[in-house]
C-alpha positions in Angstrom: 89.9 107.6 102.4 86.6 106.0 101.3 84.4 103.7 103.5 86.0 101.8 106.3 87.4 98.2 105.3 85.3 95.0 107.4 87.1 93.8 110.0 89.4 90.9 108.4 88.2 91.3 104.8 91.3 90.8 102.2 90.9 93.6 99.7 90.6 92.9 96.1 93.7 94.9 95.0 96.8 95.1 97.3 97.4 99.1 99.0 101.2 98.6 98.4 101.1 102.2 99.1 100.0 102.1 102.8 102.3 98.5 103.4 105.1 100.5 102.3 104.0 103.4 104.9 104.1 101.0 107.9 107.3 99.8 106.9 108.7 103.6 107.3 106.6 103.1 110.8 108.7 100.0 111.8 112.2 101.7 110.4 110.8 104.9 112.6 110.0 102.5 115.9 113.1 100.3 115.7 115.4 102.9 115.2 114.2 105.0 118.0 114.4 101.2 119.9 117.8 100.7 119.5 119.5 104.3 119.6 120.1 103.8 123.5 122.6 100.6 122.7 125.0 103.3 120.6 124.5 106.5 122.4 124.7 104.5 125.9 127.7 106.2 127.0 127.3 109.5 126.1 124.0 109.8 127.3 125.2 108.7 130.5 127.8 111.3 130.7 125.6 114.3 129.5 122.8 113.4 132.1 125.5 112.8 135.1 124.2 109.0 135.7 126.2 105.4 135.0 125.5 104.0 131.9 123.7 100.9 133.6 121.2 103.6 135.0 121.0 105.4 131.2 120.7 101.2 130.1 117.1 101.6 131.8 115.9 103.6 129.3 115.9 100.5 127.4 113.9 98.5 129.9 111.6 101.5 130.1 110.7 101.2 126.6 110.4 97.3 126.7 108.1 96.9 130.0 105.6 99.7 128.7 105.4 97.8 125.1 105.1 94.5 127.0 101.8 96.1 128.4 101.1 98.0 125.6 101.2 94.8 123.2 98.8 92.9 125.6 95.8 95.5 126.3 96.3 97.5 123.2 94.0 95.5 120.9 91.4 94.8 123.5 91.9 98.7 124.4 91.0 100.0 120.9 88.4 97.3 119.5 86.1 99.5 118.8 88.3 102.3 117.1 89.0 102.3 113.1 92.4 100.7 112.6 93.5 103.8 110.6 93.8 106.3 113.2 95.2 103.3 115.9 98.0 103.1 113.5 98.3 107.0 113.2 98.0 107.9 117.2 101.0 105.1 117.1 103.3 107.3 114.5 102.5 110.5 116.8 103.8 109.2 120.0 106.8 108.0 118.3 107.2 111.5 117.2 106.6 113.2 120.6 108.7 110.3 122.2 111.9 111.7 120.2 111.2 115.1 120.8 110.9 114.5 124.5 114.1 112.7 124.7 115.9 114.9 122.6 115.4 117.5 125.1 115.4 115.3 128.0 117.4 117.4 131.2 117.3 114.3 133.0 116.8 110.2 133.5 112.9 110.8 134.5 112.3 113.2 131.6 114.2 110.6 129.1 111.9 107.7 131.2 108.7 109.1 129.9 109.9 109.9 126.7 111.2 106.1 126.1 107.7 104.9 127.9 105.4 107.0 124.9 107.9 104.9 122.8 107.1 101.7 124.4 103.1 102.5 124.1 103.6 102.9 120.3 106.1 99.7 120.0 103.8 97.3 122.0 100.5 98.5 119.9 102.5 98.7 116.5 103.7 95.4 116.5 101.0 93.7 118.3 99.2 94.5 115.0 101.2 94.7 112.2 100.5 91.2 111.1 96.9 91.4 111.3 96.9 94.9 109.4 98.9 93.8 106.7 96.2 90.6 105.9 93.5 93.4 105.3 95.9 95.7 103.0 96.9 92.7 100.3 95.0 89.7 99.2 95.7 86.5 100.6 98.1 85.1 98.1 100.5 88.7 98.6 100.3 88.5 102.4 103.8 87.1 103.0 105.6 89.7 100.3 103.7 92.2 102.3 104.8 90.8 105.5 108.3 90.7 104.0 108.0 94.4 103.4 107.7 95.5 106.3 110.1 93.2 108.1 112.6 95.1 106.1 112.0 97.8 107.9 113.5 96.0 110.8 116.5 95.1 108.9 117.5 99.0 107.6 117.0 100.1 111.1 119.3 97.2 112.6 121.8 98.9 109.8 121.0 102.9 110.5 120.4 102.8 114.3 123.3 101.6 115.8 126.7 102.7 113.3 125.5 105.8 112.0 123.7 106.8 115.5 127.3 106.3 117.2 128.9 108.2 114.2 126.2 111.0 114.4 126.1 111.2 118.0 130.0 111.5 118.2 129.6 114.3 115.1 127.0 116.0 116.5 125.9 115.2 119.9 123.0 112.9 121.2 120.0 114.9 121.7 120.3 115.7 117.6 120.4 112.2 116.7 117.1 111.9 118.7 116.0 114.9 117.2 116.4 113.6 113.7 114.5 109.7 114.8 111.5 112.5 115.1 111.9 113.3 111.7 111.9 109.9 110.6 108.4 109.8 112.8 107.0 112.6 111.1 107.6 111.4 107.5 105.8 107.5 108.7 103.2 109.3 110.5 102.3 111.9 107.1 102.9 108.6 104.7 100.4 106.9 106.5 97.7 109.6 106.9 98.1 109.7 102.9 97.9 105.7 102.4 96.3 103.6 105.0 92.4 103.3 104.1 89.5 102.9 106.8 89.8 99.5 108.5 86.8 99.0 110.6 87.9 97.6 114.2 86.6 93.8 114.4 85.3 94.4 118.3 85.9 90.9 119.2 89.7 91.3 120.9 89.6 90.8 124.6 92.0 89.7 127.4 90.0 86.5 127.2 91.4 85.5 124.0 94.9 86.2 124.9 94.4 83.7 127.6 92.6 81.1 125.3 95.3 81.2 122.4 98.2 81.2 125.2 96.5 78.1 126.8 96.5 76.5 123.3 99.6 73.1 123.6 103.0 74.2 122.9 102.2 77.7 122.6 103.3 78.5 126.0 106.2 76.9 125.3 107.1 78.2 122.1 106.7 81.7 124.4 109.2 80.6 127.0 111.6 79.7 124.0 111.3 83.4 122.5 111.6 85.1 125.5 115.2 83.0 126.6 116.5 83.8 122.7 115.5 87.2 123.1 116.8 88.1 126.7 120.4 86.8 125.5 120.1 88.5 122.5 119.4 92.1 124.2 122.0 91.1 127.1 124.3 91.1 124.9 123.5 94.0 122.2 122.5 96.9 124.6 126.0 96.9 126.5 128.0 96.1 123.0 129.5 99.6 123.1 130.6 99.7 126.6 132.1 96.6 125.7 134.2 97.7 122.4 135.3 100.2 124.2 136.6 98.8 127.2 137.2 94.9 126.3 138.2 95.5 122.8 139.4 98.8 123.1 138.3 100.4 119.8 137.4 104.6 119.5 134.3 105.8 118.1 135.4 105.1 114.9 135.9 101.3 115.4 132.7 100.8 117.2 130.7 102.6 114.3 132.5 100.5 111.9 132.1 97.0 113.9 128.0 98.2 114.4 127.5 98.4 111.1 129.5 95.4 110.1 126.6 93.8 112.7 123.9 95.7 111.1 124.7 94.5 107.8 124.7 91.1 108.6 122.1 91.3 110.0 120.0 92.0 106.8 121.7 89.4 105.5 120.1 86.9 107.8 116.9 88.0 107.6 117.1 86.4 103.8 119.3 83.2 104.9 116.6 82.9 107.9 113.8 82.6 104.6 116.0 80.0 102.6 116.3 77.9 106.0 113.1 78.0 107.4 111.8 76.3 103.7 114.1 73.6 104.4 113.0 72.8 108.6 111.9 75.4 110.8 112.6 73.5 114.4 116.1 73.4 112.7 116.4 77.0 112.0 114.7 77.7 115.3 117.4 75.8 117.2 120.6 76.7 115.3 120.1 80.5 115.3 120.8 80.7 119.3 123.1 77.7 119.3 124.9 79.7 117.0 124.6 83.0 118.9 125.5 81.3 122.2 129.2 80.5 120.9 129.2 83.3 119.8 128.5 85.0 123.1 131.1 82.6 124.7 133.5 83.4 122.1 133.6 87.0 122.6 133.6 87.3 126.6 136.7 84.8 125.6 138.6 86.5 122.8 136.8 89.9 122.6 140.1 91.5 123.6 141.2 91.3 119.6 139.1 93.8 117.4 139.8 91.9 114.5 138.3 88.8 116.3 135.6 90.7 117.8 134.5 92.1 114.1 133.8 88.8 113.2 132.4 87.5 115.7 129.8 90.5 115.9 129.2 90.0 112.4 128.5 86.5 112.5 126.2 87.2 115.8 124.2 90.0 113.3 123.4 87.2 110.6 122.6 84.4 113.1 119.9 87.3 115.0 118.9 88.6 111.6 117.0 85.0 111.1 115.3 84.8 114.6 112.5 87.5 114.1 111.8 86.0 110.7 111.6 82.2 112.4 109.9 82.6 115.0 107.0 84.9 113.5 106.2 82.5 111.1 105.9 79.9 114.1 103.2 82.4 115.3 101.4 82.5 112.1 101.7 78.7 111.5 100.6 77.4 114.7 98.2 80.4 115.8 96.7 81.3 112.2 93.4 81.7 113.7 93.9 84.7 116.3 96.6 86.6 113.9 96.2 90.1 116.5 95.6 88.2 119.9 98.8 85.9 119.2 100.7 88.7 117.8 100.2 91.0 121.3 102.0 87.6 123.1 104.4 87.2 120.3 105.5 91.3 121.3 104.8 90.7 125.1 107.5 87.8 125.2 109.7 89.9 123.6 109.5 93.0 124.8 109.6 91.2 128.4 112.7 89.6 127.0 114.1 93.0 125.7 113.6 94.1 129.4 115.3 91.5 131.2 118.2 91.1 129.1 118.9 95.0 129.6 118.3 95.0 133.4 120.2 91.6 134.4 122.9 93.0 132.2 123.1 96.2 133.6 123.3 94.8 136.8 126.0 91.8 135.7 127.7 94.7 133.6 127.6 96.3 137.7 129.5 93.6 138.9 131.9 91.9 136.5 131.7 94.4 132.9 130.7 94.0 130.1 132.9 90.7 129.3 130.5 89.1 132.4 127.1 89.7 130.4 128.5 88.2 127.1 129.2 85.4 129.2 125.8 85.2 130.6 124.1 85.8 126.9 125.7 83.1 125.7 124.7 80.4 128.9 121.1 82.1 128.0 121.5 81.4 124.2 122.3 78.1 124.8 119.6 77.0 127.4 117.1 78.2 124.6 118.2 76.0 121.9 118.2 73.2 124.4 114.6 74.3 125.1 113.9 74.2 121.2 115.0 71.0 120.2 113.8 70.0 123.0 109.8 70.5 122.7 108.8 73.2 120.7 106.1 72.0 118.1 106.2 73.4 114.7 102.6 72.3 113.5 99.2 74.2 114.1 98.0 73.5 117.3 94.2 72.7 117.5 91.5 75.3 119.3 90.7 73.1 123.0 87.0 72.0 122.4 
């Protein structure tokens, strides 16, 4: 692959190539993410557990890439890029595999754990990796690129998982998110160059840039949008099918109506952030918190429910896009180090909204942790509005 790239040099020419391979990485990692949310109930029934235990395989995933997404640059400082990236696509491989022929929750446990190792690490970089594959100027087309990558797997993950798992059972739907792994994991052996680690990473620096003003605040913002957000979306089948009352073939449709959206907000979350990114930052959850409120209200109706699912997936679709631009605007100088706490808060996010809803879903259903996701939702555009700064914030002297 030709001598090793210096740590934070911008190449001459852009390595389209190798962007385009980590965006097969992301499609790989989020699909794997989000299987559980359409495959919940079945999985539960196959493995002889409630589907707020089989839920936990979400938080798993989320409290291992938490801790993966914190250590994971100071851990591999010293290791070419390349191969981080690749040792990534391999346990997202073996994490499928091991899933897919899971006989029960501890075996699926450590399956969705190797996931969460590869998650964390993944996206912790992905912004810094993609400033060393473009030039400057091509960074945010890059960065854009591989965001879509979110986006198809927000589309494939969660209808056509339910539709597959229904057609063909499960474990084969896991079976064929390791094919997806092997496919990002031989892309990338054939595209990404040599990117010589920059050594300078540490759990010092993490502490520095979190200690930086409004950045912890900003944190405490993403990790209330984001815990509402997963409350809400990892118990959406249970609640189609109980609340709404819909079969599999309603639920696949309504997921995908919410998938597509959902790609369609990651494009109206662009347009808005050019016009006042504290705005965007604030309506997206105000929105999603009605929203919430709306269905734990009127869910009962699946033509009301469709809609309001579908309006949830464009509102969501523009969070990820907002609030990593915040990162890059008011962190621009520790792209890796603010990245990891960018993943961390929402990772811990993905983790909490999936184990307070499992144990709301526990006590009052699934209506109950809409409910809740919505409170949440609305707390964190209060929190938003109410100090999160949008300008770079200085390094202390």
């Amino acid at each position: 692959m030709g001598s090793a790239r210096p740590a934070g040099a911008a190449p001459m020419e852009p390595a389209w190539g190798a962007v385009f391979s980590l965006t097969l990485g992301v499609f790989g990692l989020v699909t794997a993410e989000f299987l559980p949310a359409s495959l919940l109930t079945p999985m539960a029934a196959d493995l002889h557990m409630t589907e707020a235990m089989a839920g936990q395989a979400v938080t798993a995933t989320a409290m291992v890439a938490l801790v993966a997404s914190l250590l994971i640059s100071a851990a591999t400082r010293r290791i070419d890029r390349r191969h981080v990236l690749l040792a990534f696509s391999v346990l997202l491989l073996v994490s499928n595999l091991m899933v897919a022929f899971a006989p029960d929750l501890l075996s699926l446990l450590v399956g969705r754990v190797l996931l969460g190792v590869a998650l964390g690490g993944f996206w912790a970089m992905s912004a810094a990796i993609a400033m060393r594959l473009v030039p400057e100027a091509m960074i945010p087309r890059a960065l854009s690129m591989i965001f879509s990558g979110v986006s198809a797997a927000t589309v494939f993950a969660a209808p056509v998982g339910s539709y597959l798992g229904d057609l063909l059972g499960w474990r084969a739907v896991f079976l064929m998110a390791g094919g997806l792994g092997f496919v990002a994991l031989v892309a990338q052996f054939l595209t990404l160059p040599r990117m010589a680690p920059n050594g300078h990473t540490s759990l010092r620096t993490l502490g520095e840039v979190l200690a930086r003003p409004g950045v912890g605040f900003g944190m405490l913002s993403i990790i209330l949008v984001f815990t509402g957000h997963f409350a809400l979306f990892t118990y959406v089948r249970p609640f189609l099918e109980t609340v709404t009352g819909v079969g599999i073939s309603g639920v696949s449709g309504i997921l995908l109506g919410f998938g597509v959206a959902n790609f369609a907000g990651t494009y109206l979350g662009g347009a808005l952030l050019e016009r006042s990114m504290r705005l965007t930052l604030a309506v997206m959850p105000l929105t999603m918190g009605l929203l919430g409120l709306g269905l734990a209200a009127l869910g009962g109706s699946p033509v009301v429910a469709s809609a309001l699912i579908a309006l949830w997936g464009v509102a969501f679709g523009a969070v990820p896009v907002a609030w990593s631009t915040w990162i890059t605007r008011t962190v621009p100088d520790e792209a890796e180090s603010a990245g990891g706490l960018f993943v961390a808060a929402v990772q811990l996010a993905i983790a909490t909204g999936a184990a307070a809803g499992g144990a709301i879903f526990g006590i009052t259903g699934a209506s109950g942790v809409f409910g809740v996701s919505g409170v949440v939702l609305l707390l964190a555009a209060m929190v938003v509005l109410g100090g999160v700064r949008t300008r770079a914030v200085a390094v202390a002297a």
